[in-house]
C-alpha positions in Angstrom: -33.7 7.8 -69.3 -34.0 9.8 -65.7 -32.0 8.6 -63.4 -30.5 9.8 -60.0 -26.9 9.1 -60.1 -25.0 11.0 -57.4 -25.3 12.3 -54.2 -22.7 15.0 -52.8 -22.4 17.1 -49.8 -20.0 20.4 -50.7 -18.6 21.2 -47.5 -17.7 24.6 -49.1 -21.2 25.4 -48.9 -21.9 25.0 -45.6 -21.7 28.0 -43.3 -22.4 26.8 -39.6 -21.2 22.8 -39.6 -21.7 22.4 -35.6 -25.6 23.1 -36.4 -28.3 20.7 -37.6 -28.8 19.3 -39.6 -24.5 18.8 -40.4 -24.3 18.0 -36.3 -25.7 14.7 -37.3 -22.5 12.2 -37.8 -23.6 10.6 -41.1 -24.5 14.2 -42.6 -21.5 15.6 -41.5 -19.4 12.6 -42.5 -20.9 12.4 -46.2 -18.9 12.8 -49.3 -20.8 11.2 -51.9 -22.8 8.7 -52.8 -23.0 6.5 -56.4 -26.9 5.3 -57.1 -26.3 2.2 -59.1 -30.3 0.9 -58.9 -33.7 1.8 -59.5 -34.9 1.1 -56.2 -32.1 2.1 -53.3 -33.2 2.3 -49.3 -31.6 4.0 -46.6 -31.8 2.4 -43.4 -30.5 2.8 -39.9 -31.6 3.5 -36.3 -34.1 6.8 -35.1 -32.1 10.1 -35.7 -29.5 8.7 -37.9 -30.1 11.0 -40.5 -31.9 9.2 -43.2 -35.4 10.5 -43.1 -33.7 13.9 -43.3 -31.4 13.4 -45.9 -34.5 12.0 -47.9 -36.3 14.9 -46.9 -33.4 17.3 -48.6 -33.0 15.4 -51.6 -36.8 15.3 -51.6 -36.5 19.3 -51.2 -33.4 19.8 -54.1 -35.9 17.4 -56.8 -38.3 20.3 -55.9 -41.1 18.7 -54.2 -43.1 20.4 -51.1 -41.2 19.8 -47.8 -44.5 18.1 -46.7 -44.2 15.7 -49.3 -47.0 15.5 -52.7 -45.4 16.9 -56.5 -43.9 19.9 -57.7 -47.4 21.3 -57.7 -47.8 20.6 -54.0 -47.4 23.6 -51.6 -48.5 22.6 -48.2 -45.8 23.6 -45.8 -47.2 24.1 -42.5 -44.6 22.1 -40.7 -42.2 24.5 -39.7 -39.2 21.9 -38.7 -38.9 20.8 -42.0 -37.3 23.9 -42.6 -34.5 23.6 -40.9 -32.9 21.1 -43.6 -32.7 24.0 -46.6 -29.0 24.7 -45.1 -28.5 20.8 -46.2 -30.5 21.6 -49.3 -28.5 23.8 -50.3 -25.1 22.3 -49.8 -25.6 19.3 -51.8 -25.3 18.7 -54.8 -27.4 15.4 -56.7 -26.4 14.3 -60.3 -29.7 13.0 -62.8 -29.2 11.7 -66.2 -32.3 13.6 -66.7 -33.9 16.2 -64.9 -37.7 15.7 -65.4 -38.8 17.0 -62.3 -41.3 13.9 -62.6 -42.7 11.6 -59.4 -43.7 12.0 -55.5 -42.6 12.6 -52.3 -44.4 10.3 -49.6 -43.5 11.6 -46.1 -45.3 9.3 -43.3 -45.0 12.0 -41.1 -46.9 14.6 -42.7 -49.2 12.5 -45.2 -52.2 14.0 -43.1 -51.3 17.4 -44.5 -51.3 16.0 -48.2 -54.4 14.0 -48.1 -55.9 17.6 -46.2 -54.3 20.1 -49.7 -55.5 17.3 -52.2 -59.1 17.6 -51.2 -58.7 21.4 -50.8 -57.4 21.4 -54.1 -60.1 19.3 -55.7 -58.0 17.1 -57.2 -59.2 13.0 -55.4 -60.3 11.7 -58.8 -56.4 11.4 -59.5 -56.0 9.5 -56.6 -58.3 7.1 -56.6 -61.6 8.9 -57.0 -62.1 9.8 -53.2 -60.9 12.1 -50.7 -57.8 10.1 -49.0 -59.1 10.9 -46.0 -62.5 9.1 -45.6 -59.8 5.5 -45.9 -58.3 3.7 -43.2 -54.6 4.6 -43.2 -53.0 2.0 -44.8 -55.9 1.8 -47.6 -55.4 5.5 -48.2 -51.4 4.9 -49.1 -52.4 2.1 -51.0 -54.2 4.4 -52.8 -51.9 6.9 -53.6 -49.2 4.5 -54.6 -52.1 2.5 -57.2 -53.2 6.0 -58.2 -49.8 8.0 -58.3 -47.3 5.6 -58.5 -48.0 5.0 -62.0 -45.8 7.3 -64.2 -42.2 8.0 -65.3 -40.6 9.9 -62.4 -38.4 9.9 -59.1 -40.6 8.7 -56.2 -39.2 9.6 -52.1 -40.8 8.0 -49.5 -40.1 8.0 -45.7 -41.1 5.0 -43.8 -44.1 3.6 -46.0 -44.4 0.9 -44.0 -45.6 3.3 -40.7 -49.4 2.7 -42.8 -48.8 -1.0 -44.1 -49.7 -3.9 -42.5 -47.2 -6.8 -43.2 -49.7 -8.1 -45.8 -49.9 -4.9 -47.3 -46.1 -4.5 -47.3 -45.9 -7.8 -49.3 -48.5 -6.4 -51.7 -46.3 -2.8 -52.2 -43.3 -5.0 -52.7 -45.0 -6.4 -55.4 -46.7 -3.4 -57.1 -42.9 -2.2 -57.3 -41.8 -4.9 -58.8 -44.7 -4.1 -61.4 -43.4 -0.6 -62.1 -39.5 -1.5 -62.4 -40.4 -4.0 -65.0 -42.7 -2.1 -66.9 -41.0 1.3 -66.8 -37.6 1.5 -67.4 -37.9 5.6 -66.7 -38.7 5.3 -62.7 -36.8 5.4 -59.8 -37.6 4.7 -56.0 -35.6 6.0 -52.9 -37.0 4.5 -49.9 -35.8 5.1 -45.8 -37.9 2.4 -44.3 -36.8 0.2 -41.2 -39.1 -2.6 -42.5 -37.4 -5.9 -43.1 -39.8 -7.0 -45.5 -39.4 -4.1 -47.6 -35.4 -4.2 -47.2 -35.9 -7.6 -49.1 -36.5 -6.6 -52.7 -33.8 -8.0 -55.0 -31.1 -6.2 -56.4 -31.8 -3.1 -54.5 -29.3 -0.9 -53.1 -29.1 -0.3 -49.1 -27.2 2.4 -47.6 -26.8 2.1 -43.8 -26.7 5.5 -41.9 -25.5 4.0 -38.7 -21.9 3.7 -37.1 -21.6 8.0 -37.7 -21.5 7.3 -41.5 -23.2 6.6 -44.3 -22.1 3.1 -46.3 -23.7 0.4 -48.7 -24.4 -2.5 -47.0 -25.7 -6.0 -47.4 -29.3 -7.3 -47.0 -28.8 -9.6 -44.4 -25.9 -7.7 -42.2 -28.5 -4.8 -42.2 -29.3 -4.6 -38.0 -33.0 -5.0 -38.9 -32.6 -8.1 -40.6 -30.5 -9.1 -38.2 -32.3 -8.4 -35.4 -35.9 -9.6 -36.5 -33.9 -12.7 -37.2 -32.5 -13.4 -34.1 -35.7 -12.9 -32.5 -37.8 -14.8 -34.1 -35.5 -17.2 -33.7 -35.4 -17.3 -30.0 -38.2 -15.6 -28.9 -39.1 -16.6 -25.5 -35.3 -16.1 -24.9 -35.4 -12.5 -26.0 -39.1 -11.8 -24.0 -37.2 -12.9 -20.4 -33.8 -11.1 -21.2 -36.1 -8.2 -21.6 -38.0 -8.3 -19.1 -35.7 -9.5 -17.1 -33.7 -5.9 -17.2 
């Protein structure tokens, strides 16, 4: 059975600490982290760390830096490149190394959709180019079309493409996979409540300068789409009120 099981930074292996991406308080403060679940999210506020600590483990699986398989090679986004110090330095524990899944990365999925059609290869992904759908029906795609098989699947934020609707409907089609594969594994960094709520899933919270496992409901996001909603016309005039 693959599995990821442990995630470890080796401070030994890092040569300039005061740089990015170990100038970031949740990288720098890592030790190591157990994986106990199948599906496991990291969440926290902008420039926290998670997307890029995705992004390296993401990098260390072996998939492109843009995101796509091991087959992918797009890599025409030259920041991304700055995380192969962190790359290097950690160092992740599988019960099986298949080398198996996808990387999903909002942020460059333009890029992907561009190398698949250049590659000729849209009848795996739902027999048309990715690019002539709207945005959220293009993801949709991919994760009907790709999300299918034994693996380790990354994604960054797939909510940035997902309607609430739609997020109800990927909550759903993961629940599908888990139960019918017992070889598959999701890593999610997402800020989407909705997608926070899938049960038995494992959150780690990059906020507070460190990295820690936190409950559904004292996640900020929960909390804060809560209170909101809650007491909305309170919240509108104390904001607009500043």
């Amino acid at each position: 059975m693959m599995r990821l099981k442990k995630i470890a930074l080796l401070s030994s292996q890092i040569d300039h600490p005061n740089e990015y991406p170990f100038s970031i308080p949740a990288i720098a403060t890592l030790k190591s982290l157990e994986i106990e679940s199948r599906i496991c999210f990291f969440v926290g506020e902008n420039g926290t760390g998670k997307s890029t600590l995705l992004e390296a483990i993401a990098a260390h699986y072996g998939f492109g830096l843009e995101g796509g398989n091991r087959n992918f090679s797009p890599s025409t986004t030259d920041s991304v490149k700055s995380i192969e110090p962190l790359v290097n330095a950690l160092r992740i524990s599988f019960t099986k190394r298949t080398g198996a899944g996808f990387y999903l990365r909002a942020e460059s999925f333009f890029n992907v959709a561009s190398y698949i059609d250049s590659v000729g290869t849209a009848e795996s992904y739902g027999g048309k180019s990715l690019h002539s759908q709207s945005h959220g029906e293009s993801f949709l795609s991919l994760l009907q079309n790709r999300f299918t098989r034994s693996g380790f699947y990354a994604m960054d934020e797939p909510e940035a493409a997902l309607s609430p609707q739609r997020q109800l409907s990927f909550l759903v089609l993961l629940h599908d996979l888990l139960e019918d594969n017992n070889d598959i594994q999701f890593l999610i960094a997402t800020h989407s409540p909705l997608l926070l709520a899938y049960p038995g899933a494992q959150i780690f919270s990059f906020d507070d300068g460190r990295i820690h496992e936190i409950a559904y409901r004292d996640t900020p996001t929960f909390q804060l789409v809560s209170r909101f909603l809650a007491a909305r016309d309170r919240y509108i005039k104390a904001l607009f009120s500043e």
